[in-house]
MIZANU-895038 format. One line per field, with one value per residue (C-alpha): x, y, z; residue in one letter. Coordinates in Angstrom, 3 decimals, always signed. Example, Ala and Ser with C-alpha at 12.3 -4.5 7.8 and 13.67 -1.06 7.14 Angstrom:
BEGIN
u [+12.300/+13.670]
v [-4.500/-1.060]
w [+7.800/+7.140]
rest [a/s]
***
This chain:
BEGIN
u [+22.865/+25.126/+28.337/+31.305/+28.684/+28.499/+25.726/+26.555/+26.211/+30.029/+31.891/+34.642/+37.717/+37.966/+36.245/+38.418/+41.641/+43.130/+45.272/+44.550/+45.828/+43.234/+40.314/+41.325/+41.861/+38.448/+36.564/+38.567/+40.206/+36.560/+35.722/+39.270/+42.632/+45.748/+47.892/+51.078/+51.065/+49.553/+52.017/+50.521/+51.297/+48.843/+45.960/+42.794/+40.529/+37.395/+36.247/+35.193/+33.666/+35.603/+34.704/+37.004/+35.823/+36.683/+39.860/+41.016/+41.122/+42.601/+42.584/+44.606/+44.172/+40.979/+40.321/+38.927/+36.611/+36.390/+33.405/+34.233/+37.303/+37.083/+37.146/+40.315/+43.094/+46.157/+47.682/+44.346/+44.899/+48.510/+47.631/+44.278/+46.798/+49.465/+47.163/+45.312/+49.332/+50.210/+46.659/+47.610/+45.036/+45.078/+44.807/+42.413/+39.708/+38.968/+37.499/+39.401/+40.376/+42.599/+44.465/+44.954/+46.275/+49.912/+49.640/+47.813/+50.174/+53.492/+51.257/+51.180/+54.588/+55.270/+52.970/+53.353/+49.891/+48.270/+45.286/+42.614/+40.780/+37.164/+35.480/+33.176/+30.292/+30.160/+28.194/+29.652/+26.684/+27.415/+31.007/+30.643/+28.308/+30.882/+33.514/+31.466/+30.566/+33.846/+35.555/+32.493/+33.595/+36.992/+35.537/+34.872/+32.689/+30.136/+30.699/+31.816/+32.103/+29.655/+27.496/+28.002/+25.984/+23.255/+20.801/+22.098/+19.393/+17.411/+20.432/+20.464/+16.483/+16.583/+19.114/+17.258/+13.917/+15.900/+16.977/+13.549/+11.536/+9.109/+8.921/+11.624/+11.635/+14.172/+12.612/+13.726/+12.607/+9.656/+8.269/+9.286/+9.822/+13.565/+13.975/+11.922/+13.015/+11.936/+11.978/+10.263/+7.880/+8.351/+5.278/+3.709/+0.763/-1.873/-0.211/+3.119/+1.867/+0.327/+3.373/+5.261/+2.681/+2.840/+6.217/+4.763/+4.442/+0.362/-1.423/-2.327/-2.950/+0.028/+2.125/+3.180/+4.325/+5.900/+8.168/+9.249/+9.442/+11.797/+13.492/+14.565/+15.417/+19.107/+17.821/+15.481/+12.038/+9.268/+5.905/+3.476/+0.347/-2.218/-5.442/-4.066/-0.344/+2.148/+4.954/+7.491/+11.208/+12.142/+15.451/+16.460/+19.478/+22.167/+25.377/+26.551/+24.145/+22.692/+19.092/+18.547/+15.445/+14.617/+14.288/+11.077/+11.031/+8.320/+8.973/+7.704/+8.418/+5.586/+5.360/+8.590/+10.964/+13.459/+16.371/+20.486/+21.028/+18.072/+19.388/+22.581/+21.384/+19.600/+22.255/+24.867/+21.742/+21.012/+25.003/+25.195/+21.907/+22.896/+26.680/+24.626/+22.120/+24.836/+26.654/+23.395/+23.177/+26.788/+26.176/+23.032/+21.106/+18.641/+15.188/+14.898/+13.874/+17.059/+16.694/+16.185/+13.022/+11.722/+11.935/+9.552/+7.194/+7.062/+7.106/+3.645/+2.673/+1.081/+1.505/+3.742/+4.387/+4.671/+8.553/+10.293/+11.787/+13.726/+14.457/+16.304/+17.846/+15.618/+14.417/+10.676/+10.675/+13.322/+11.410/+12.897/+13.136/+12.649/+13.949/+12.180/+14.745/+14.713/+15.947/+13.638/+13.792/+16.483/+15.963/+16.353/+20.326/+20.913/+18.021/+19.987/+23.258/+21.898/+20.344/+24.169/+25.913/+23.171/+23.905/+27.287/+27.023/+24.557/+25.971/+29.490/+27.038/+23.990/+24.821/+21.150/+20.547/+18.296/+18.002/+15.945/+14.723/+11.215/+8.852/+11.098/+13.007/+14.845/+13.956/+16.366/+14.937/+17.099/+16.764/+16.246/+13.856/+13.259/+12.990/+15.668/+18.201/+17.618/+17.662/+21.401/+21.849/+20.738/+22.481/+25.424/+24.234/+23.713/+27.134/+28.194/+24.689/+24.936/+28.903/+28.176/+24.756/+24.063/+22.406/+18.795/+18.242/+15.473/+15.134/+11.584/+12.323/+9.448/+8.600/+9.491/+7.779/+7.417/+5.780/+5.878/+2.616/+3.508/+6.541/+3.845/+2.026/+5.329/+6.307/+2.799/+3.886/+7.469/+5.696/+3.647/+6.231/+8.346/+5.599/+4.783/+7.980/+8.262/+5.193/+5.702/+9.388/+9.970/+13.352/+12.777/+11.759/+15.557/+16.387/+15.627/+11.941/+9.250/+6.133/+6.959/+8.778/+5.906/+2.712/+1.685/+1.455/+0.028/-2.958/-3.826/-3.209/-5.669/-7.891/-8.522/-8.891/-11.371/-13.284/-12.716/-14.612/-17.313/-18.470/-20.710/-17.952/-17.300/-18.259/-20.394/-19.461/-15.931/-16.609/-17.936/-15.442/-12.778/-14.270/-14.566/-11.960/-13.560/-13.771/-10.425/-9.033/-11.594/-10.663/-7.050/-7.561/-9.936/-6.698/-4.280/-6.838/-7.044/-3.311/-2.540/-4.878/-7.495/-4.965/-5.861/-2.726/-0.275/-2.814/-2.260/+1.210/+1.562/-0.717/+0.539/-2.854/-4.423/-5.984/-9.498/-9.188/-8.829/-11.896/-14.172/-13.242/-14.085/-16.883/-18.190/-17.320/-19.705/-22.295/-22.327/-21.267/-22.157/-19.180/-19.502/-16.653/-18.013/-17.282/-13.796/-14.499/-16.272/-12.566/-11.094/-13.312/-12.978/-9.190/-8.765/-10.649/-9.102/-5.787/-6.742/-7.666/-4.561/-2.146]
v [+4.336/+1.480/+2.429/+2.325/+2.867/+6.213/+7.999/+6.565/+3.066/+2.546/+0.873/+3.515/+3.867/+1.888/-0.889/-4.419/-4.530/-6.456/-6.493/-5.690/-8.372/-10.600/-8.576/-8.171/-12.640/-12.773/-10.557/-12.886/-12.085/-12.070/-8.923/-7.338/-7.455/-5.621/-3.230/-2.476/-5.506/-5.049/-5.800/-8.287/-5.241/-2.877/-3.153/-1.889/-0.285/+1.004/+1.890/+5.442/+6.487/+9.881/+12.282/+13.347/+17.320/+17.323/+17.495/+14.101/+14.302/+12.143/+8.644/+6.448/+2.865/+3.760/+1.804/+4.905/+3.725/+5.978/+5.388/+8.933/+8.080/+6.275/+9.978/+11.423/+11.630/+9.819/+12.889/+13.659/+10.013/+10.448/+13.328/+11.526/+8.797/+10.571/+12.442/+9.503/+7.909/+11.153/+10.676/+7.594/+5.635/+1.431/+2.251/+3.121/+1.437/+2.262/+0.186/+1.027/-0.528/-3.011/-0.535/+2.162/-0.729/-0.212/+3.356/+2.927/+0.253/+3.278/+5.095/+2.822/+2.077/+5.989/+6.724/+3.487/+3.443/+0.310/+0.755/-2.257/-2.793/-3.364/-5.609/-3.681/-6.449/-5.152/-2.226/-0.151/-0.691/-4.360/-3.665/-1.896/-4.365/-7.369/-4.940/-4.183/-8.014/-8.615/-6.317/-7.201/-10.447/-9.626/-7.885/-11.274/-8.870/-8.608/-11.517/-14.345/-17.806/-18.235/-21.484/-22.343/-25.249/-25.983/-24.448/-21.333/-18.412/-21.551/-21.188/-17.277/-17.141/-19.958/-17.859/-14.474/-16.340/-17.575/-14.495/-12.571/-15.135/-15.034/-16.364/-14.798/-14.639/-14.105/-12.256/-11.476/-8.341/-10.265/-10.431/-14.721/-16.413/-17.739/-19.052/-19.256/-20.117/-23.425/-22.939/-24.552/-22.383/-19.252/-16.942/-17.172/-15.917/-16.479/-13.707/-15.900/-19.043/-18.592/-16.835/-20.241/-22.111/-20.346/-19.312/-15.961/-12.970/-12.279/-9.287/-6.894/-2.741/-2.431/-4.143/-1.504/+1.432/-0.576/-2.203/+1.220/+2.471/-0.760/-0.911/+3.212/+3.085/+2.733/+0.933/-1.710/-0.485/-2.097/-2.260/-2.425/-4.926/-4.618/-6.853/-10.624/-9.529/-9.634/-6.574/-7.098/-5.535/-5.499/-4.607/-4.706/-6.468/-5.055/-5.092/-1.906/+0.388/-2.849/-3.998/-7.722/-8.296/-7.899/-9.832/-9.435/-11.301/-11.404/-9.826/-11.804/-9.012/-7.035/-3.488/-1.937/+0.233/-2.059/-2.102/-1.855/-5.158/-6.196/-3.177/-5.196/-8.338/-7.394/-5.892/-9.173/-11.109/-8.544/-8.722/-12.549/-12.705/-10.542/-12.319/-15.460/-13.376/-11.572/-14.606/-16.332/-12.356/-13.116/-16.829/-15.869/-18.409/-15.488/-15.591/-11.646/-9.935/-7.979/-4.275/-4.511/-6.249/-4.248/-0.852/-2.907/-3.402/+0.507/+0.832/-0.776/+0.001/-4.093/-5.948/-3.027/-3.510/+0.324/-0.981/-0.623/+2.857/+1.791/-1.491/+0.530/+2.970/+6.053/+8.534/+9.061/+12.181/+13.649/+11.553/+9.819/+11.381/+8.932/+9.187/+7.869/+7.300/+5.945/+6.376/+6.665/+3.289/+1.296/-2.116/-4.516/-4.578/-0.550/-0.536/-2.850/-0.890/+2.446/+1.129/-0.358/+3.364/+4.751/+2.933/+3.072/+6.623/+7.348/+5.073/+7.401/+10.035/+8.713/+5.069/+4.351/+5.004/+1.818/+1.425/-1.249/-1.385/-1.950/-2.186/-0.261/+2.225/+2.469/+4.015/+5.421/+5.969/+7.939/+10.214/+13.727/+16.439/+18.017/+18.120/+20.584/+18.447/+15.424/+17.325/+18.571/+14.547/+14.152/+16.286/+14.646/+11.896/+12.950/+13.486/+10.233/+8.356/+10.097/+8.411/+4.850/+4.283/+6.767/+10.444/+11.607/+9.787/+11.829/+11.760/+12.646/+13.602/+13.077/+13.247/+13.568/+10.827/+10.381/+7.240/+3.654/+4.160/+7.159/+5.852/+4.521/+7.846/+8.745/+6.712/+7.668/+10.495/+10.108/+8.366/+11.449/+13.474/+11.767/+10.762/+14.647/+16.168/+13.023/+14.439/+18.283/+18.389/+21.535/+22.607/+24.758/+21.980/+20.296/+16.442/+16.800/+17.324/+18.316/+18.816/+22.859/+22.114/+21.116/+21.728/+24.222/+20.809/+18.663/+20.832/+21.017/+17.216/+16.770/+19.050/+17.184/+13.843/+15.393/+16.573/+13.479/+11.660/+14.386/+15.478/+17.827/+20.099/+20.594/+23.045/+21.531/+24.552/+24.140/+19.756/+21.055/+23.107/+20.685/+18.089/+19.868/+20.458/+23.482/+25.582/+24.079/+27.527/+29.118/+26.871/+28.085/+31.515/+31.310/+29.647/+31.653/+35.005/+33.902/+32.917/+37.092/+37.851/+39.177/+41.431/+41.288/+42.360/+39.842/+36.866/+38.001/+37.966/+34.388/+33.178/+35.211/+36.052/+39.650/+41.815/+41.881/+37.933/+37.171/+39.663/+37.714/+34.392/+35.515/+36.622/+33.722/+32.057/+33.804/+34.100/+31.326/+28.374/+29.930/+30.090/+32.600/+34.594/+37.814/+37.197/+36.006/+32.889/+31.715/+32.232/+30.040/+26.847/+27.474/+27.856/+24.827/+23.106/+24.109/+23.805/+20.142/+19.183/+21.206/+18.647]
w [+6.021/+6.334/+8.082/+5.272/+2.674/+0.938/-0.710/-4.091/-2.554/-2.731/-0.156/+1.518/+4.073/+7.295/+6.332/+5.227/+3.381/+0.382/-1.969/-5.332/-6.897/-4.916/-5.955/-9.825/-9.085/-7.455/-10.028/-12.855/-16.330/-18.339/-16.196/-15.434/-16.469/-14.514/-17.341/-15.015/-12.722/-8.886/-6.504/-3.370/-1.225/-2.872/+0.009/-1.280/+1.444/-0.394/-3.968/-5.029/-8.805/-9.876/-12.227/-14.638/-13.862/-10.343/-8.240/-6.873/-2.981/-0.641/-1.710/+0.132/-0.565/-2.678/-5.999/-7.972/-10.913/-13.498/-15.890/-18.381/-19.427/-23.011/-24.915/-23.085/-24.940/-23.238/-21.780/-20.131/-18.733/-18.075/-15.869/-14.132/-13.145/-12.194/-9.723/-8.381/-7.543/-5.869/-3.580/-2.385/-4.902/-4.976/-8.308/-11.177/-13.237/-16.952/-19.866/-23.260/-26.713/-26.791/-28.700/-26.348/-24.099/-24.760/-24.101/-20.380/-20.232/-20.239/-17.996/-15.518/-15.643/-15.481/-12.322/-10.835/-10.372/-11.767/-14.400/-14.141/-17.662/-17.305/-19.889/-21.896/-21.194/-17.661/-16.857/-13.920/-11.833/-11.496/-10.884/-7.725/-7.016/-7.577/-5.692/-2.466/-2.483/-1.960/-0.131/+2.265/+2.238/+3.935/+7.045/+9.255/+11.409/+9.075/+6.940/+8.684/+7.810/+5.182/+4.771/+1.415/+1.141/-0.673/+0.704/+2.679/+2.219/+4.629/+7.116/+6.913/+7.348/+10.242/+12.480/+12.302/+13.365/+16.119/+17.094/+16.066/+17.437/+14.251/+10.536/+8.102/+4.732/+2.120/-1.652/-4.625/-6.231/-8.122/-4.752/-5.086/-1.831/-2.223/+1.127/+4.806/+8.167/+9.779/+13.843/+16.117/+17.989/+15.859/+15.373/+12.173/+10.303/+8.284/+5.238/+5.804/+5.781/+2.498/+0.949/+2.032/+0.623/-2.782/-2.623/-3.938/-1.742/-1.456/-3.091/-0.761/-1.059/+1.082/-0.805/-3.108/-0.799/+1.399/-0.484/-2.332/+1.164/+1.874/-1.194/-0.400/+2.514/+3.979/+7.575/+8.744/+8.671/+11.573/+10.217/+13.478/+13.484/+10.925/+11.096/+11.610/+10.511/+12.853/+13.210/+10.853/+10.783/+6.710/+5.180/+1.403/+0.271/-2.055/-3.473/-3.437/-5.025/-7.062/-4.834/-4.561/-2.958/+0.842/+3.911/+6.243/+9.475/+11.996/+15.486/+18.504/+20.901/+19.532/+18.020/+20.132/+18.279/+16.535/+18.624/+17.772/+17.965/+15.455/+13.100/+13.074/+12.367/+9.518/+8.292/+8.864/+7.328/+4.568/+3.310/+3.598/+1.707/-1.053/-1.606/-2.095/-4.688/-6.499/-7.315/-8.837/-10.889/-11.776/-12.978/-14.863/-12.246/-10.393/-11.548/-10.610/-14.272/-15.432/-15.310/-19.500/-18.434/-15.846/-18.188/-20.916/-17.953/-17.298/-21.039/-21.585/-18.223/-17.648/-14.498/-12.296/-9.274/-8.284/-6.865/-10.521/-9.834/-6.761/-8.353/-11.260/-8.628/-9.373/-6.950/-7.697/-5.954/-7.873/-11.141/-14.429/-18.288/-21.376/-24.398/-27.484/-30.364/-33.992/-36.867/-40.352/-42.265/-39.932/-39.807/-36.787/-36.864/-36.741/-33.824/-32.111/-32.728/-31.529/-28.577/-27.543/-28.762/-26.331/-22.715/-23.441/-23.453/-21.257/-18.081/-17.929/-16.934/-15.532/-14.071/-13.251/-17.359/-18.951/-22.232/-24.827/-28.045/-28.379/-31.087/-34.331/-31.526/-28.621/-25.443/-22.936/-18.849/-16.313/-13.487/-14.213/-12.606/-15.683/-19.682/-20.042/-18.120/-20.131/-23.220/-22.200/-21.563/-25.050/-26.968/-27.184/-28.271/-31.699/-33.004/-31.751/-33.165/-36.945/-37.036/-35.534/-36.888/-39.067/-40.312/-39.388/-35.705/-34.099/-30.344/-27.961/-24.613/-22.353/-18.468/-15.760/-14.457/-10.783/-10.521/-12.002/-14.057/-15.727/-17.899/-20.417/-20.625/-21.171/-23.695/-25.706/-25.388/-26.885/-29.813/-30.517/-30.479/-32.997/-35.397/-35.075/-35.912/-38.908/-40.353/-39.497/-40.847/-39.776/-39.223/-36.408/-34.682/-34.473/-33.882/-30.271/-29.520/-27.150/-25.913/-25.338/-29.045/-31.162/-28.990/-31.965/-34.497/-31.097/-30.451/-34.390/-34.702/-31.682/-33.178/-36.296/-33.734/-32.706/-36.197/-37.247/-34.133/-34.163/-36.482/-35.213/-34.218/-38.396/-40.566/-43.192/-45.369/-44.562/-45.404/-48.500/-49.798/-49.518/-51.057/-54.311/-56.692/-58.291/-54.366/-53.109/-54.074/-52.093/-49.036/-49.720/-49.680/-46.075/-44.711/-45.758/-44.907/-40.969/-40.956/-41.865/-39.484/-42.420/-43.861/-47.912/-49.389/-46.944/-48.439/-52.057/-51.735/-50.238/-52.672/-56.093/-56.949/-57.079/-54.074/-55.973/-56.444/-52.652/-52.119/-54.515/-53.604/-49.611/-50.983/-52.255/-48.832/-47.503/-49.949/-51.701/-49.802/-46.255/-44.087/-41.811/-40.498/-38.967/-35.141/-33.575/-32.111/-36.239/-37.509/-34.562/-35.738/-39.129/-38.884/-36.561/-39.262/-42.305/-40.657/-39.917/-43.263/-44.835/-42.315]
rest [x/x/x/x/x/x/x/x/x/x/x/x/x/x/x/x/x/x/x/x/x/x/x/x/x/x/x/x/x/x/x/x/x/x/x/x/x/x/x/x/x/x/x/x/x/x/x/x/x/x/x/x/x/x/x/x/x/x/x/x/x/x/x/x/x/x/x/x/x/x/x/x/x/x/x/x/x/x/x/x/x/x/x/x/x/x/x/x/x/x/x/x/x/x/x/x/x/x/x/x/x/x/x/x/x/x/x/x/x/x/x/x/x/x/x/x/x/x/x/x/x/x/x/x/x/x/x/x/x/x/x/x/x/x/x/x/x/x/x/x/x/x/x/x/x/x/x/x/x/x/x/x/x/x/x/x/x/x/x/x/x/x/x/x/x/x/x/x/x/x/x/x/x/x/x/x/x/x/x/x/x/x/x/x/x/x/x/x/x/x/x/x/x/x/x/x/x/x/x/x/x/x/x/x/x/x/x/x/x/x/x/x/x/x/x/x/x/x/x/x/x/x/x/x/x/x/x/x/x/x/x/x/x/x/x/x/x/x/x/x/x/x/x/x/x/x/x/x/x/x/x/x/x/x/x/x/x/x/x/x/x/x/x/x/x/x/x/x/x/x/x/x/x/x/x/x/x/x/x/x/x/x/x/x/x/x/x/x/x/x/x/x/x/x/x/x/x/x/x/x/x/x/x/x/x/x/x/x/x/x/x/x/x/x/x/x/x/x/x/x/x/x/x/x/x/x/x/x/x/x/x/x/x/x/x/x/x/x/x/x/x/x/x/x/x/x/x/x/x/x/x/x/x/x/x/x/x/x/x/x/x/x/x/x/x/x/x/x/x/x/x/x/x/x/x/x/x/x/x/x/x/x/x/x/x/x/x/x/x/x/x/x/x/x/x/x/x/x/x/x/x/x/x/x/x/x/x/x/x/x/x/x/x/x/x/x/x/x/x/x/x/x/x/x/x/x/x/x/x/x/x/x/x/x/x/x/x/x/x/x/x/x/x/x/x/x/x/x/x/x/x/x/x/x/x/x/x/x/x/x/x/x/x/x/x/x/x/x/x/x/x/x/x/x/x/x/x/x/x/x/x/x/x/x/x/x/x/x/x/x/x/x/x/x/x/x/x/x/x/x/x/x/x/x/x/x/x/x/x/x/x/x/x/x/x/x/x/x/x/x/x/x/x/x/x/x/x/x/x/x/x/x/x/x/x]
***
């Protein structure tokens, strides 16, 4: 892990210092705003997300971003700021109405702590992004003087082959060739010379592992010789927590560990890189598929790339929950709105949360080991759903899913489930649904799939009776018989008929239209069948 960088990807302590005026300049007035003005002696050291549960620490010179804040009433706040003044804090970062602005604006003037406003546009994963970018920028040790001409992912890529001693190149997360060195005498290959060529990174079986393995991982990793490739040293590029693509350069000195000094410079060329990248994110200019995109690629499960998890910041070990939403008869406008009320909820507590609306509902992926956490990530939800878009939103929680190509079984799944509990209406089932939920109503919608496909698995007796109006009753009374378990009196009662009337019409089951109940595993099939046509 990147000295200065903590686990959370945000830049801490030690590392370059400036004012917070210059950062809240740099980052401009369409993404922040100052309430309390910062004074040009405010140095700002690092940046650290809070949440609002926890005890502030120690936080001298620490810009503390704090994503939960929008529901706390202003004493809440008053007290959060007056804390984060009393640990030394640079100051603190909310996003708000601009109504509550006068009110954050006496707080700040109280704890002489200055609040920064966060446009509500910017999600707080591209903040610390934007943040770390450049803070980075003011440590000359890592940075430097930056070429900023027209061309200077070429310049970056040309002085690591000069140091390597092989080809470099610089991708994006599409796996696009962005830029390639150009030195005399470097070793190439046959896999890099096409890439150039194409300005596409080849297919190859590798491909997919290693890039996760890349993508994950918080040092330069050296791939060894394999058939007529040459060892490699890759290293992904990121702002912050935010990956960019990834640099791969060819090593001349053969399959040695890599050594400090090569660490380092793919780390100097990894942060120049990704300044370069984030401001083509920032000006819209990147040709890298935004994260919107890369969840409708897991969602129909076409053309992965087996990278998408580490792309959106999920651990696949730990695995990813979706959430299938919609709400009966909303057209494209309230689809739209409850996908927004979603992420906007969702990010204060899970900042790797994506979120799109696709095909009449919305869909919601995040990291969660299990169904029970993301249905305590749900919950919430509804309350604030029913009052901003309105009553009877139903949501599917499905997963975890551990790999790229399991988000569309999950999302079949997620369909099912909703389309289920639409048809099942049963209020035992609740707004929030699963497999463990409803798998009574899954297995007997499968089961009539599967009459319906075979039909040698039916019951001609059982086909027969249901197609006539005059022996419906008798079907009725079968049902209803195997649903008491065979007890005569429980039947009559549910149906209002008479003990004597149930015997004769099971009766006539039997002996007249040949259903045949005598042995345990005769009631299963006829139940599962009945039970099917009765859906």
């Amino acid at each position: 892990m990147d000295a200065g960088i903590s686990p959370s990807g945000v830049l801490r302590g030690n590392g370059p210092r400036v004012t917070l005026a210059e950062l809240v300049e740099q980052l401009g007035p369409r993404t922040a705003t100052p309430i309390g003005a910062p004074g040009t002696g405010v140095m700002v050291s690092g940046t650290e997300f809070i949440d609002i549960v926890d005890e502030l620490t120690d936080a001298p010179g620490t810009l503390l971003l704090a994503p939960s804040t929008a529901s706390l009433s202003t004493a809440r706040l008053a007290a959060i700021a007056a804390a984060a003044a009393e640990q030394g804090a640079a100051g603190l970062a909310v996003k708000c109405s601009a109504e509550r602005v006068p009110a954050l604006a006496a707080i700040a003037d109280a704890t002489g702590l200055t609040i920064v406003r966060i446009a509500d546009r910017i999600s707080w994963r591209l903040l610390d992004a934007q943040l770390t970018h450049l803070l980075g920028e003011a440590d000359s040790s890592i940075a430097g003087p930056q070429d900023r001409g027209a061309e200077p992912l070429f310049a970056i890529a040309n002085e690591l082959a000069e140091f390597f001693g092989g080809s470099v190149a610089i991708e994006d997360l599409s796996r696009n060739i962005l830029a390639y060195s150009s030195v005399p005498g470097q070793v190439i290959d046959a896999l890099r010379t096409h890439g150039i060529l194409a300005r596409q990174v080849p297919a190859s079986p590798y491909n997919d592992d290693q890039y996760r393995t890349v993508l994950r991982s918080d040092r330069p990793i050296k791939y060894p010789r394999l058939g007529d490739e040459e060892p490699r040293v890759a290293f992904a590029i990121r702002a912050g927590a935010l990956p960019l693509g990834s640099i791969w350069a060819i090593d001349a000195s053969g399959e040695a560990p890599t050594t400090p000094e090569q660490e380092e410079r793919m780390r100097r060329a990894s942060a120049l890189a990704g300044a370069h990248l984030l401001d083509d994110l920032r000006a819209h200019a990147t040709n890298q598929r935004p994260r919107e995109d890369r969840l409708r690629t897991l969602l129909t499960g076409i053309e992965l790339t087996g990278t998408e998890f580490a792309e959106l910041g999920i651990d696949e070990e730990r695995g990813a929950a979706l959430l299938g939403m919609e709400v009966p008869g909303a057209g494209p406008t309230a689809i739209a709105q409850l996908r927004s009320t979603v992420i906007r909820h969702l990010v204060l507590h899970r900042p790797d949360a994506v979120a799109v609306a696709h095909r009449g509902r919305v869909y919601a992926l995040f990291a969660a080991g299990s169904v029970d956490e993301a249905v305590r990530s749900a919950e919430p939800l509804l309350p604030l759903v029913d009052r901003l878009v309105g009553d009877g939103v139903r949501i599917a929680v499905a997963g975890p899913a551990h790999r790229s190509g399991d988000v569309a079984g999950a999302r079949e799944l997620a369909d099912r489930l909703l389309e289920t509990a639409a048809r099942a209406a049963d209020p035992r089932s609740g707004r929030i649904v699963t497999a463990a939920g409803l798998r009574p109503q899954l297995v007997v919608e499968r089961a009539a799939e599967l009459f319906a496909a075979a039909p040698e698995l039916r019951d001609p007796a059982i086909d027969a009776l249901d197609e006539h109006e005059a022996t419906a009753a008798i079907a009725e009374t079968v049902l209803t018989w195997l649903e008491c378990f065979g007890n005569v009196a429980q039947t009559a009662d549910r149906l209002g008929v008479h003990e004597n009337t149930v015997r004769h019409r099971l009766r006539r089951a039997g002996e007249a239209h040949g259903l045949r109940l005598e042995h345990p595993d005769d009631r299963l099939a006829a139940w599962l069948q009945l039970r099917a046509l009765a859906r």
